[in-house]
C-alpha positions as CSV (number, residue, x, y, z in Angstrom):
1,X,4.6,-47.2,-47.0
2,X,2.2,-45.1,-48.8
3,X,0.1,-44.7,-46.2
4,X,2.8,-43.9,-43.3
5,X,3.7,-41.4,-45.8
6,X,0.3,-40.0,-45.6
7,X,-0.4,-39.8,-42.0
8,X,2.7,-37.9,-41.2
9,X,2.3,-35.5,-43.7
10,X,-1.2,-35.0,-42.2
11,X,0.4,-34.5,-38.8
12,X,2.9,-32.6,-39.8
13,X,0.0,-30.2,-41.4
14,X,-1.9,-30.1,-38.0
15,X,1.4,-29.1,-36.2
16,X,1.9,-26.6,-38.6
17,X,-2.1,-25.9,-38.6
18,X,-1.8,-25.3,-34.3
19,X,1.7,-23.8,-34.5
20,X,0.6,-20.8,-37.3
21,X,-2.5,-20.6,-34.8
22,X,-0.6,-20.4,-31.8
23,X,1.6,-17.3,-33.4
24,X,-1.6,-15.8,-34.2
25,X,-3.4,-15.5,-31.1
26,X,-0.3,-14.7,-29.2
27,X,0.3,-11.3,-31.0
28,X,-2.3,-9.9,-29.3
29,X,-2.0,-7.3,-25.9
30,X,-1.0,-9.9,-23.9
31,X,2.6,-10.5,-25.7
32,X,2.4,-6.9,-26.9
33,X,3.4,-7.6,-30.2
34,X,1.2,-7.1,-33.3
35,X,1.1,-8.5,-37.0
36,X,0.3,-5.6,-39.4
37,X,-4.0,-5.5,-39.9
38,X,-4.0,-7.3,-36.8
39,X,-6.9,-6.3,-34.4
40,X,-6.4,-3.9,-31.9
41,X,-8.5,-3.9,-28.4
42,X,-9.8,-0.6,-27.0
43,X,-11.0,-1.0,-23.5
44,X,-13.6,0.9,-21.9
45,X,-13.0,0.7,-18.1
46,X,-14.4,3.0,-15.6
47,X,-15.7,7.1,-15.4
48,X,-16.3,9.3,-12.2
49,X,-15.7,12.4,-11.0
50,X,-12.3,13.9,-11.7
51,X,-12.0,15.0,-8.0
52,X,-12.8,11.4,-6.4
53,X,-10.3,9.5,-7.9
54,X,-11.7,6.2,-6.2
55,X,-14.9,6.9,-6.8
56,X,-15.6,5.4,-10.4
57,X,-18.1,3.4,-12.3
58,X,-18.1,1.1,-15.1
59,X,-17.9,3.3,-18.2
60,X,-21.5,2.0,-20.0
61,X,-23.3,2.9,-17.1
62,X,-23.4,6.3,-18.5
63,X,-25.6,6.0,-21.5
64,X,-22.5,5.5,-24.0
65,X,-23.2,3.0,-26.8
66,X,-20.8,0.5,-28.0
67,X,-19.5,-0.2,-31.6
68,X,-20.7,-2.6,-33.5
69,X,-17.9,-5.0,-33.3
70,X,-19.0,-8.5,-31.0
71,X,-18.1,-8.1,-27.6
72,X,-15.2,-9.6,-25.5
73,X,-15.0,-11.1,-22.9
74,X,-12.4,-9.7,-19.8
75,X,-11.3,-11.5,-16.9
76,X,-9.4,-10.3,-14.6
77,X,-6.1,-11.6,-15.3
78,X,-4.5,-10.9,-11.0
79,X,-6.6,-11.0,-8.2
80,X,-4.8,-6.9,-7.7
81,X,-6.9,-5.6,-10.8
82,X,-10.0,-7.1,-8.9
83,X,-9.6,-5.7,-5.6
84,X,-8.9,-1.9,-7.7
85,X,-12.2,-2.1,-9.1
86,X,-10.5,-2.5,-13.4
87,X,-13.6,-3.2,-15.0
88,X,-12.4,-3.3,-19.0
89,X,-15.4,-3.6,-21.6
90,X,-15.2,-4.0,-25.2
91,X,-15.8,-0.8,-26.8
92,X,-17.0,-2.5,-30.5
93,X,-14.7,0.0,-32.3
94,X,-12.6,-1.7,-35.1
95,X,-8.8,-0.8,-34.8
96,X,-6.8,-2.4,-36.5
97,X,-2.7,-2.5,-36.4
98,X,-1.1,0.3,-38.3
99,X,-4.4,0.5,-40.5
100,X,-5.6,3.9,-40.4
101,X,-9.2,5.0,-39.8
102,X,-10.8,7.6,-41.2
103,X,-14.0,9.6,-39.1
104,X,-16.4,7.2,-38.7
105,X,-19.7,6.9,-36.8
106,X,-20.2,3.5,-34.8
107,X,-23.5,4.5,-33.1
108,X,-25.9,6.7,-31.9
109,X,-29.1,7.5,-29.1
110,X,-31.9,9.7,-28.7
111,X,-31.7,11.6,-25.7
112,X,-34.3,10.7,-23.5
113,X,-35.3,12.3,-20.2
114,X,-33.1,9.7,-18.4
115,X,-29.9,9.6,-20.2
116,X,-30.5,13.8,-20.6
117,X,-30.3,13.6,-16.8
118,X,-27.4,10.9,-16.3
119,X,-25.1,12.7,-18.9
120,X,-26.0,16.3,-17.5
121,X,-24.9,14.9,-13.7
122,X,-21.5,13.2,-15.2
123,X,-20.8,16.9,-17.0
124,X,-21.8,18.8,-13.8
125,X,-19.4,16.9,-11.5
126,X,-16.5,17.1,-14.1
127,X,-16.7,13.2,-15.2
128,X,-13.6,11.7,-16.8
129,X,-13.0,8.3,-18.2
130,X,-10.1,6.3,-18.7
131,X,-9.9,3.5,-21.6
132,X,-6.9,1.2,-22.2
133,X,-5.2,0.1,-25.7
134,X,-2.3,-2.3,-25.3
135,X,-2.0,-1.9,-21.5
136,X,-1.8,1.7,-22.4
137,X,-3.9,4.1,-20.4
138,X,-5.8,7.1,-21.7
139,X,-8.3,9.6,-20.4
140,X,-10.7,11.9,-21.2
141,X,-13.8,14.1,-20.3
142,X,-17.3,13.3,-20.9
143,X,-18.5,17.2,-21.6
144,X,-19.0,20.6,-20.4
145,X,-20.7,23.0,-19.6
146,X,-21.0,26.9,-19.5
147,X,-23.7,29.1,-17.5
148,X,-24.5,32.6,-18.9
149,X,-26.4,33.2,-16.3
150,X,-30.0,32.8,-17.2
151,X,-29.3,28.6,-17.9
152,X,-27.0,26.3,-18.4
153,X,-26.3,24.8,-21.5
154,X,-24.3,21.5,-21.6
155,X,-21.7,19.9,-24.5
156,X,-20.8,16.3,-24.7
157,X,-17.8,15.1,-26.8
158,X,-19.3,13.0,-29.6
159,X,-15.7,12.4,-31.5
160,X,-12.8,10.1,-30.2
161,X,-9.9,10.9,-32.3
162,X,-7.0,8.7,-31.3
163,X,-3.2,8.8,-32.2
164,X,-1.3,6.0,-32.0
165,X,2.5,5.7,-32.0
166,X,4.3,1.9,-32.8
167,X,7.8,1.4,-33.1
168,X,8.5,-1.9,-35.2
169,X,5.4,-3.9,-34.6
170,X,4.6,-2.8,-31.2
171,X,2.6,0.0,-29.6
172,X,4.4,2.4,-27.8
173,X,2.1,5.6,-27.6
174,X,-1.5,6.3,-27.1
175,X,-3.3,9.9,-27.4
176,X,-6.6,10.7,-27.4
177,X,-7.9,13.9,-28.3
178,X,-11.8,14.7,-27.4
179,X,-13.7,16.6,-30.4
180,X,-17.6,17.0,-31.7
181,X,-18.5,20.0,-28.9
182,X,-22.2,18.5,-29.5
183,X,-24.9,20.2,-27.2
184,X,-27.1,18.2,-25.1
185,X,-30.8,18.3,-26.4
186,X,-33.8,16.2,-24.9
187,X,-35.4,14.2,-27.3
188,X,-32.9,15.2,-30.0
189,X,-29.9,12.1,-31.6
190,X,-26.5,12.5,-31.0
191,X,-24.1,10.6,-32.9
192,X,-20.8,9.0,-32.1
193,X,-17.6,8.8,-34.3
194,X,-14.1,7.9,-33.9
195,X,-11.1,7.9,-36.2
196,X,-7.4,6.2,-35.5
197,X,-4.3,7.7,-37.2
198,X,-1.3,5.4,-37.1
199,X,2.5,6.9,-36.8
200,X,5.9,5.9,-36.8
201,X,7.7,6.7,-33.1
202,X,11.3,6.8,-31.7
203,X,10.5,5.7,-28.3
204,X,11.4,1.9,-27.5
205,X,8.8,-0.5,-26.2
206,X,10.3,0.0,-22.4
207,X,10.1,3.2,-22.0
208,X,6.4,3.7,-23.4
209,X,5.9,4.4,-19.9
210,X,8.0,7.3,-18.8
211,X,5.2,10.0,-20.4
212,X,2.8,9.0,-17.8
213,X,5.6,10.0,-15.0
214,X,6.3,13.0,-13.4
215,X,9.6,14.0,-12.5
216,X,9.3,17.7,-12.2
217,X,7.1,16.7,-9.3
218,X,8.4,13.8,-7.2
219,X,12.3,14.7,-8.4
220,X,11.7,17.8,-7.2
221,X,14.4,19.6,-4.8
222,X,12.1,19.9,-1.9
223,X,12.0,15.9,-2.6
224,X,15.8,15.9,-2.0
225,X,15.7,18.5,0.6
226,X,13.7,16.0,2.8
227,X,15.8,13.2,2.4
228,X,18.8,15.6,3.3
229,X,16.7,17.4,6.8
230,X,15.7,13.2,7.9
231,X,19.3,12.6,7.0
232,X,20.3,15.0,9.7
233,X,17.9,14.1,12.2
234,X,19.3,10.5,12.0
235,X,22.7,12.0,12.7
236,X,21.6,14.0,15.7
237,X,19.7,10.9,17.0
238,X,22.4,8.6,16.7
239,X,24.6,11.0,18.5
240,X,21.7,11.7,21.1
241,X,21.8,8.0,21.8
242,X,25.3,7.4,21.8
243,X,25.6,10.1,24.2
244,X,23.1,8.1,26.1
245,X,25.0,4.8,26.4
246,X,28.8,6.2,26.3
247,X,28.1,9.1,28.9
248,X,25.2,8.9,31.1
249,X,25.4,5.1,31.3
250,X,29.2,5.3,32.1
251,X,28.2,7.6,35.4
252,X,25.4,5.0,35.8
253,X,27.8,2.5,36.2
254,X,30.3,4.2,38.0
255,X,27.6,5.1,40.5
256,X,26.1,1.7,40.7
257,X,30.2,0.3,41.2
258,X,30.2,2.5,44.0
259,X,27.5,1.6,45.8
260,X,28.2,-1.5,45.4
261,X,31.6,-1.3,47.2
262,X,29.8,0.1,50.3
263,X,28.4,-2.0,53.1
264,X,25.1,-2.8,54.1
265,X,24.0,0.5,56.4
266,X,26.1,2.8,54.0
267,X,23.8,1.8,51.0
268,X,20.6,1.4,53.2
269,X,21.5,5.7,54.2
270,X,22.3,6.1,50.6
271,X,20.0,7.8,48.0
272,X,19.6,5.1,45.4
273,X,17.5,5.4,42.3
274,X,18.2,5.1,38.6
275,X,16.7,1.9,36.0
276,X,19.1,-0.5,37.6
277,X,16.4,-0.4,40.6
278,X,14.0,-2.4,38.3
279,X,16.4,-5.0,37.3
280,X,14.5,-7.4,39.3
281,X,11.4,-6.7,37.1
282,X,12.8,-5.3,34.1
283,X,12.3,-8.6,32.3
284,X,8.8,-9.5,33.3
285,X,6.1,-10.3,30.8
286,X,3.9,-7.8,29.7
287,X,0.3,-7.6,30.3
288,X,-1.8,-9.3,27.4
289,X,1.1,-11.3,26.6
290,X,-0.7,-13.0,23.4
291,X,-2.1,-9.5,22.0
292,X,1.7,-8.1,22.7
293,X,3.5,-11.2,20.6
294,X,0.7,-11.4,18.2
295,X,1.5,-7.6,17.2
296,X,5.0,-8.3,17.0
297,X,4.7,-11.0,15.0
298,X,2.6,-9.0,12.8
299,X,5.0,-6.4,12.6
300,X,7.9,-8.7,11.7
301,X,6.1,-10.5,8.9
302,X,4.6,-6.8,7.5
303,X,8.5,-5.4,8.3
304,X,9.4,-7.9,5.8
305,X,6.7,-7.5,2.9
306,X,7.4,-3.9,3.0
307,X,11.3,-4.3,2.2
308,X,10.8,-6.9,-0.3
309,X,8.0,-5.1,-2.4
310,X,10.0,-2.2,-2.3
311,X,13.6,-4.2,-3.5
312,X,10.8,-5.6,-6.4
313,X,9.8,-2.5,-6.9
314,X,13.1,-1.1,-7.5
315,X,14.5,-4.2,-9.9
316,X,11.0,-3.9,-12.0
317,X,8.8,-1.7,-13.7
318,X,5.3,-2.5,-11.4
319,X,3.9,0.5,-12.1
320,X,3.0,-0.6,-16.3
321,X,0.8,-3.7,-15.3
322,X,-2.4,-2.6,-13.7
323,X,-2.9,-4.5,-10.3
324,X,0.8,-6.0,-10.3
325,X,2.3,-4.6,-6.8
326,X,-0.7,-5.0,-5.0
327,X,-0.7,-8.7,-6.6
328,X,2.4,-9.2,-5.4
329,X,2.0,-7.6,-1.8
330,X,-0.7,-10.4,-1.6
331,X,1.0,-13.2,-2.7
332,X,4.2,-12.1,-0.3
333,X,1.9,-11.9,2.7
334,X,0.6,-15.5,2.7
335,X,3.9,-16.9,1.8
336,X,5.6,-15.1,4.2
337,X,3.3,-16.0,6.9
338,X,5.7,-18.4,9.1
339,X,7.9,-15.3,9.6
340,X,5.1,-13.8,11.6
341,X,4.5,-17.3,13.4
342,X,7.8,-17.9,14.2
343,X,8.6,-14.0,15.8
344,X,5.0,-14.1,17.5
345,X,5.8,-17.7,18.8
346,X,9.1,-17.4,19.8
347,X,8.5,-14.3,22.0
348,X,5.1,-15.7,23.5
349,X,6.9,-18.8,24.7
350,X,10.0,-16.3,26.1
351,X,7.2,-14.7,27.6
352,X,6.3,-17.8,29.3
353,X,3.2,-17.8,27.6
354,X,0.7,-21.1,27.9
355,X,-1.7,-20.8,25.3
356,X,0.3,-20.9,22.1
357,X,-2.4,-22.2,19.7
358,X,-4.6,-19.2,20.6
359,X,-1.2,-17.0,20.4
360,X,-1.0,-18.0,16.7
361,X,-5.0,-18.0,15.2
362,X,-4.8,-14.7,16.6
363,X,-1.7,-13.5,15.2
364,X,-2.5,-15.3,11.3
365,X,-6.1,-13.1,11.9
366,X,-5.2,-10.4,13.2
367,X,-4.2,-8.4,10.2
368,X,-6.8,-10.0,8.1
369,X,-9.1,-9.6,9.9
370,X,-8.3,-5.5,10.1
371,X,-8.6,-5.5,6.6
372,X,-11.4,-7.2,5.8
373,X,-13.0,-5.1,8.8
374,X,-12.5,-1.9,6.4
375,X,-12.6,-3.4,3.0
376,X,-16.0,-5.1,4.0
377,X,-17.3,-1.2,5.4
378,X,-16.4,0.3,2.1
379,X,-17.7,-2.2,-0.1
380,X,-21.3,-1.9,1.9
381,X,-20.5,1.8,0.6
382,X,-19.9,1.1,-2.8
383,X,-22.2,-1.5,-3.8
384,X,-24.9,0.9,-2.9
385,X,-23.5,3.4,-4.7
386,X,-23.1,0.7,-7.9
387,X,-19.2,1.5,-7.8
388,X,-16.8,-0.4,-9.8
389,X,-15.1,-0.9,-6.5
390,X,-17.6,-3.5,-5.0
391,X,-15.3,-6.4,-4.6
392,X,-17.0,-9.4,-6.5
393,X,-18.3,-11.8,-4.5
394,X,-15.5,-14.4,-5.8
395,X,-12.9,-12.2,-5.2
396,X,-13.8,-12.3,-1.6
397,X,-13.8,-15.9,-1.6
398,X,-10.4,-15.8,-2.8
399,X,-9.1,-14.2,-0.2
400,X,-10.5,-16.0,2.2
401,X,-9.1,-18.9,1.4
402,X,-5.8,-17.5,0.9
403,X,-6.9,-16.7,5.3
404,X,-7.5,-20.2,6.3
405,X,-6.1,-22.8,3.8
406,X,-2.4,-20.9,3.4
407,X,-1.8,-17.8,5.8
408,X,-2.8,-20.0,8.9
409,X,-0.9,-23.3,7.9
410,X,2.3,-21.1,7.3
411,X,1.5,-19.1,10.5
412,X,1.4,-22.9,12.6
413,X,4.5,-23.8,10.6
414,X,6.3,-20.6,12.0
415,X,4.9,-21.2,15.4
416,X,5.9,-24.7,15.5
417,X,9.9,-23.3,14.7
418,X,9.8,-20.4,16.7
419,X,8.9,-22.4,19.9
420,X,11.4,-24.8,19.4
421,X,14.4,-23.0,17.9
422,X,13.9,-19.3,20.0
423,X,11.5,-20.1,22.6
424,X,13.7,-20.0,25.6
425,X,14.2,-17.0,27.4
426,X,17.8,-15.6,27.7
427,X,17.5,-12.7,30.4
428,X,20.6,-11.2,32.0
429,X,18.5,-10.7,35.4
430,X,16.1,-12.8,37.4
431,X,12.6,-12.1,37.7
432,X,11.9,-11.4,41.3
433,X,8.4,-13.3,42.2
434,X,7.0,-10.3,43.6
435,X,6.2,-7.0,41.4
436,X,8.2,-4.1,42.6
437,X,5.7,-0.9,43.4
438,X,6.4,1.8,41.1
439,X,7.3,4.8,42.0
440,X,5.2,8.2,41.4
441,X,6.7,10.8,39.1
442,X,6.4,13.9,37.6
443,X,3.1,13.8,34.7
444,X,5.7,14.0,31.7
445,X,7.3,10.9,32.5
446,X,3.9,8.6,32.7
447,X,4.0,6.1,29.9
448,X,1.3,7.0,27.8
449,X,2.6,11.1,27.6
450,X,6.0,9.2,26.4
451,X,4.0,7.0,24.1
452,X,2.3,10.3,22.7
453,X,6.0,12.0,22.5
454,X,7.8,8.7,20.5
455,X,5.7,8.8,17.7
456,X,7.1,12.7,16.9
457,X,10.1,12.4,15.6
458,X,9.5,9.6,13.8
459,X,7.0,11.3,11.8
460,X,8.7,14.4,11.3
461,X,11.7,12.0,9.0
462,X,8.6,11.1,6.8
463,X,6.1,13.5,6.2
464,X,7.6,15.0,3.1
465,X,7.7,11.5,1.8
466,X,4.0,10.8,2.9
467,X,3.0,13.9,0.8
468,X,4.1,12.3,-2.2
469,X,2.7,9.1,-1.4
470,X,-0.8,10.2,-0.8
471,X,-0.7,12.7,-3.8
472,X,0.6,9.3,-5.8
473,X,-2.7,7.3,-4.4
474,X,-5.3,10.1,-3.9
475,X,-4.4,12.1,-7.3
476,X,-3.7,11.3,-10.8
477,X,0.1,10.7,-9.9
478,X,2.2,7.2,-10.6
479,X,4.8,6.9,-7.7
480,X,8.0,5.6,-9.2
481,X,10.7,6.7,-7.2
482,X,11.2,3.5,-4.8
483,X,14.9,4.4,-4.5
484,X,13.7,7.6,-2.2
485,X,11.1,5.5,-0.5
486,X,13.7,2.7,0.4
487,X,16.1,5.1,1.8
488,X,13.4,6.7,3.6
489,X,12.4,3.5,5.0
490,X,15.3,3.2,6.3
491,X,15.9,6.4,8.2
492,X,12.7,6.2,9.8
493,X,13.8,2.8,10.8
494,X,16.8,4.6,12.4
495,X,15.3,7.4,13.8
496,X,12.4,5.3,15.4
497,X,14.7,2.9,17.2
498,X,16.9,5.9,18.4
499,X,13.8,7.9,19.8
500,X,12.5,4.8,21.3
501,X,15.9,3.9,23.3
502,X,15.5,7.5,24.2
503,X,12.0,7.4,25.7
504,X,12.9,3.7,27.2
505,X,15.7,5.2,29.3
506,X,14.0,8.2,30.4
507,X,10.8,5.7,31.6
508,X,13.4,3.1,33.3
509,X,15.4,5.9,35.1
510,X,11.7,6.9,36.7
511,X,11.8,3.3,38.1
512,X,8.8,2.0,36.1
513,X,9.3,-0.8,34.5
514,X,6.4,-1.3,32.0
515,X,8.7,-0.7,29.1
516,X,7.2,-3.3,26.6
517,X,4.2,-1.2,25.8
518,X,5.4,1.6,26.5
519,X,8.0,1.0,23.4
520,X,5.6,-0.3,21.4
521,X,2.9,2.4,21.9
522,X,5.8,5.2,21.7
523,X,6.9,4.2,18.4
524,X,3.8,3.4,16.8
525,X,2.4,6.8,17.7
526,X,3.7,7.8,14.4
527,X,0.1,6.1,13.3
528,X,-1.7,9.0,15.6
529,X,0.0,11.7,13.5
530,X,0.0,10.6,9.9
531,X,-4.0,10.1,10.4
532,X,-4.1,13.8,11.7
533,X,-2.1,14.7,8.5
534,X,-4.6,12.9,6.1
535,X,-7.3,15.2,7.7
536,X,-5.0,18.3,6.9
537,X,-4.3,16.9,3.6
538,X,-8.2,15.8,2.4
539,X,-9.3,19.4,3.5
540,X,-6.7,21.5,2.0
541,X,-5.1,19.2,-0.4
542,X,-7.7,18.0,-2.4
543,X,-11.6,19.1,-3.3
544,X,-12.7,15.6,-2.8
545,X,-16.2,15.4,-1.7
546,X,-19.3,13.0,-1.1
547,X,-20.2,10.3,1.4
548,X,-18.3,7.3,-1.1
549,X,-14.8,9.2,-1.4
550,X,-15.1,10.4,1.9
551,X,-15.3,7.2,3.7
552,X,-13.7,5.4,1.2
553,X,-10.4,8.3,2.0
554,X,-10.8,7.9,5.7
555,X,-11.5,4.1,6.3
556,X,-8.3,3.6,4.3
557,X,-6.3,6.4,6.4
558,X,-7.1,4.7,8.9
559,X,-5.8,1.0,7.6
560,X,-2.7,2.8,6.4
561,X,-1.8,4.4,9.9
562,X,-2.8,1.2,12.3
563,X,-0.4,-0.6,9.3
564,X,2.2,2.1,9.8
565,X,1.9,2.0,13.7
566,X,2.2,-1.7,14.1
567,X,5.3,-1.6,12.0
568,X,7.2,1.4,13.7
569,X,6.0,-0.4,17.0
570,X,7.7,-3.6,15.9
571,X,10.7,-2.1,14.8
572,X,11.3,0.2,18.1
573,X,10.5,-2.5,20.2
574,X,13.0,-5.0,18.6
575,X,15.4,-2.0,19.0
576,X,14.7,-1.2,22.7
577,X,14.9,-4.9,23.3
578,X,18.7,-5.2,22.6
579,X,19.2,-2.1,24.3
580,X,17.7,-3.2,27.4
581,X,19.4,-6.7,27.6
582,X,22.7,-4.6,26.8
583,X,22.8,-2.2,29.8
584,X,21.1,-4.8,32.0
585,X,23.7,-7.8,31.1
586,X,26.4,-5.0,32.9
587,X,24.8,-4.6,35.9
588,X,26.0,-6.6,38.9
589,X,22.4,-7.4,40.3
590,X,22.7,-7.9,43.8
């Protein structure tokens, strides 16, 4: 008895042992919560030049020193916070929770030739460098300089004096403030101090946050005044297109009725022309038929990310975790994937398409493969330039195997459905056997001037938005407003589909019948003129320079506007599709 007794008082110490432990290590950054004297991390993650915001390097390869606290170890807790280059290092200053710190020096170096060189470069080119505490970023600048004419002389900032805000036992502000104006010396020491000064704050722990947004900027009325100007545009499309259908297809058909009535000589002396001309050929498969359903597939499955990151977006806060929407724009791809095989393999096999194996490897790769195209370019760029964006090795890994052990699966899966459930085609006319010779025209009504001319309108509904969204990306802005981009998503949605009907109509009423492309290319022309705009915007937008930020800008314009163009393609061709069954299913085909 004595001894039962014994034992379970022994385990009952250990559960308590593991339990106290368990509370212990989970106040920490990851819970957010914080025992008073409890240990507070300050990262150090990356430094570059204040004009290349992508262009960054681990913070200690500037000639920094560290504290002398033992180092800790950082992982990289989403596979987002990889691919964005967060490299977090333990600084080795003590901080402890709501214990305050007076000045205090935690290291120093002699200024030799090399680090007077490395810290002279950083303060020429305007360094800054951005440290976390709690999830919480700050930033500050390595030095200055000022030139008097006869020589330069340049400062660093030897003092880190940080405020700290909690309210209860959790961290809610963070405020650096850069002191010690030291000039840089060659062969001289420089020491390095910090102090911590703990206060009580008012702001609750969810909406820490809100001082690192900027409504005065993306509130702004010319914001609103966009929304209001694409607003309109969707109204005078809609009307332009109802015009369309209730006016000019009403004469259509009353033409078409007509000529029907009349007998064989009377329509063979008759002038007839018009898109019901091509209703024998209308429906015929497109050239390239596995590239064409491959893209729409793509578009369907990217279509479908973009709305649900957005709705995310909207419900939570992904801005405050570093990595998370890209995380989740990741993890939303590959699990999304049958979407894309079943819309690329459902309209291969209405195509009458063969080859549906090769239909779906290409339509799971071909968006990877785009990607990994740049991101491989760029990552040649920065691991010669030692960037903290060089994707590790096992990162790339990763994703790879996200490629071939789940995207491709899924992609089969959706295949597999879409052949069976939506792979017959459903046309209201018969395909004649032999291709109708197409008619010549006047040069503004070839398809690729009309593929050009789609892509206009379009981008006119977004431009104001794109603004934001590159000043957000390419600047020291945090985009928060998903409300405005989801209800510009949708009129650009609107207005593409009406200015594709438009251009389909005006390309069928010339008799040619190639309207497959011609909608795809016409509404994913928008891609053309957003790249043209990120020329206009690096030049007179920004004073971004260098061979890294530069390609690293434009190899990711680029991604962004093929992106853009294959899901405005999508989207007007799905459009133009109902539109063209609907005025074709009314037509008494001879």
């Amino acid at each position: 008895m004595n001894l039962r007794m014994l034992i379970d008082r022994r385990c009952t110490c250990v559960l308590l042992l593991c339990l106290s432990h368990y509370i212990v290590t989970t106040a920490d950054e990851h819970t957010h919560t914080y025992n008073d004297g409890e240990e507070v991390v300050l990262w150090m993650n990356t430094v570059g030049p204040y004009h290349n915001r992508q262009e960054t390097y681990s913070y200690f390869s500037l000639p920094f020193c560290k504290g002398p606290k033992e180092a800790i170890g950082h992982y990289h807790e989403t596979i987002g916070e990889a691919l964005q280059g967060v490299e977090l290092e333990f600084s080795g200053l003590d901080i402890s929770f709501k214990d305050p710190t007076m000045k205090r020096v935690y290291c120093s170096i002699e200024m030799s030739e090399a680090k007077f060189k490395a810290f002279t470069y950083a303060i020429r080119n305007h360094y800054w460098y951005q440290l976390y505490v709690d999830d919480l970023p700050i930033w500050g600048i390595v030095g200055e300089f000022e030139d008097n004419g006869e020589e330069k002389s340049y400062f660093i900032w030897a003092h880190k004096k940080f405020d700290i805000g909690y309210f209860d036992n959790r961290i809610v502000e963070v405020n650096l403030t850069s002191e010690g104006k030291t000039k840089l010396v060659q062969g001289e020491s420089i020491s390095f101090s910090y102090q911590v000064h703990w206060r009580a704050s008012s702001v609750p722990f969810n909406l820490r946050f809100d001082k690192y947004l900027d409504p005065n900027f993306f509130q702004h009325r010319i914001h609103w005044f966009s929304i209001f100007n694409s607003f309109m545009m969707v109204i005078f499309l809609v009307g332009l297109v109802t015009m369309i259908l209730l006016r000019t297809l009403r004469k259509d058909y009353a033409r078409y009725t007509k000529e029907a009535e009349l007998d064989d000589l009377e329509r063979d002396l008759g002038d007839e022309y018009g898109w019901k001309q091509v209703h024998g050929d209308v429906f015929r498969a497109p050239t390239y038929p596995i590239i064409f359903s491959s893209i729409i597939g793509t578009g369907c499955q990217i279509m479908f990310v973009a709305s649900v990151c957005i709705l995310l977006a909207i419900v939570g806060d992904y801005y405050q975790q570093r990595g998370t929407l890209l995380s989740t724009a990741i993890f939303l791809y590959a699990t999304t994937s049958p979407v894309n095989g079943y819309c690329g393999g459902a309209l291969y096999s209405r195509l009458g398409g063969k080859e549906w194996i090769k239909q779906t490897v290409v339509g799971s790769l071909l968006f990877p493969t785009m990607i990994s195209t740049t991101v491989i370019i760029i990552n040649f760029v920065a691991i010669y330039y030692h960037a903290s964006r060089a994707i590790p090795f096992a990162t790339m890994v990763v994703v790879a195997c996200i490629c071939l052990f789940v995207v491709l699966p899924l992609n089969l899966v959706g295949a597999i459905l879409g052949r069976n459930l939506s792979g017959s085609a459903e046309v209201p006319c018969r395909v004649n056997t032999v291709p109708r010779p197409i008619p010549e025209k006047k040069w503004f009504m070839e398809p690729a001037i009309i593929m050009l001319l789609g892509g206009i309108l379009p981008f006119g509904s977004i431009f104001i938005e794109v603004y934001f969204v590159f000043t957000s990306f390419w600047a020291y802005k945090i985009y928060y407003v998903f409300g405005f981009m989801l209800l510009v998503f949708i009129i650009l949605s609107v207005v593409t589909i009406c200015a594709t009907i438009v251009c389909t109509y005006f390309l069928l009423n010339a008799e040619d019948y190639r309207w497959q492309w011609t909608s795809l290319c016409s509404a994913g022309s928008i891609g053309i003129y957003v790249y043209l705009y990120s020329f206009y915007y690096f030049f007179f937008k920004t004073k971004m320079y260098g061979f890294f930020q530069t390609t690293f800008y434009f190899s990711y314009m680029a991604l962004f506007s093929v992106t853009l163009s294959i899901l405005c393609g999508t989207i007007g061709f799905l459009g133009t599709s109902v539109f063209v069954k609907k005025i074709y299913s009314d037509v008494k085909a001879e």
